[in-house]
N, C-alpha and C positions, 0 to 999 in steps of 0.2 A: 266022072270029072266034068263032063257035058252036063248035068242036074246040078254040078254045085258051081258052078260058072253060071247056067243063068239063075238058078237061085239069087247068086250075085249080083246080079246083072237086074232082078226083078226089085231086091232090096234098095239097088241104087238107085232105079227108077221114082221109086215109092221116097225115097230119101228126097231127091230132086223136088219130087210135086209139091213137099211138106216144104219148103226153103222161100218158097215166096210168103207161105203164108206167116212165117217166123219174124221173115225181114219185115210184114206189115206190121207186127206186134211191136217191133224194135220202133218202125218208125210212130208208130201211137207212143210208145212212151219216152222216145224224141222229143217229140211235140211235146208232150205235158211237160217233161224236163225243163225245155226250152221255155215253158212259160215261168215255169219257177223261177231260173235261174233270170229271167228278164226281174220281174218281181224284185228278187235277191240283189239284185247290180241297182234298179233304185235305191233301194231302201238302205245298201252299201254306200252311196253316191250323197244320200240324203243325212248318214250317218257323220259323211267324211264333212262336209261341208257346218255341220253344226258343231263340230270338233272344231274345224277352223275358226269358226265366230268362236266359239270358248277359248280357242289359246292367244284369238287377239285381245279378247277383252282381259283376257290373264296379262297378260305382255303391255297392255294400254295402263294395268293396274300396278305394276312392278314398276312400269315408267314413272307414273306419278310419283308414285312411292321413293321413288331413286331424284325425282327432282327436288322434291320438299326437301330428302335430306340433304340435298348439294346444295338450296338455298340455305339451310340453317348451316354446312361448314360453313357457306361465302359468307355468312352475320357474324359465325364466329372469329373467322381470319379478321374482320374488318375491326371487331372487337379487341383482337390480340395487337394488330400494326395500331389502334389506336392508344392503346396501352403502350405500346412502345415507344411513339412519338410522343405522350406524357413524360414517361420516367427519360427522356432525353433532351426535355424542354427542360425537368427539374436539376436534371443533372447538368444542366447548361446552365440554369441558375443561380446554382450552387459554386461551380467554378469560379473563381476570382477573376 
């Protein structure tokens, strides 16, 4: 019982020594990680902002779009009331 308690006791020693040099692997590929993921948040950052410029200039293009046709109702309303005050001059003319 005394041999397999420090057997134990030698294993965990041996366990222990091994654990710093693990955590420096952990933190070497930390580091490299970290460099990526900096990398990755630009190029995410650089992504989102080009997407911006595309949906204003989509949105700036839908605007036009939506004006030209709001000007061609307002020519054709103006067209319609002017036709109306026509056939209501004629029909006033008409009237005895």
């Amino acid at each position: 019982m005394i041999t397999e308690a420090e057997a134990r006791r030698e294993a965990l020693l041996r366990a222990q020594a091994r654990v710093p040099a693990s955590f420096d692997e952990f933190d070497k590929r930390i580091e490299t990680l970290r460099g990526r993921i900096n990398r990755t948040q630009a190029d995410v950052s650089a992504a989102a902002r080009a997407q911006e410029d595309y949906l204003a200039e989509l949105a700036v293009a839908e605007l036009a779009l939506r004006r030209e046709q709001i000007t061609t109702y307002i020519t054709q309303a103006r067209f319609a009331v002017a036709q109306i005050y026509d056939q209501a001059v004629r029909a006033a003319e008409k009237a005895p």
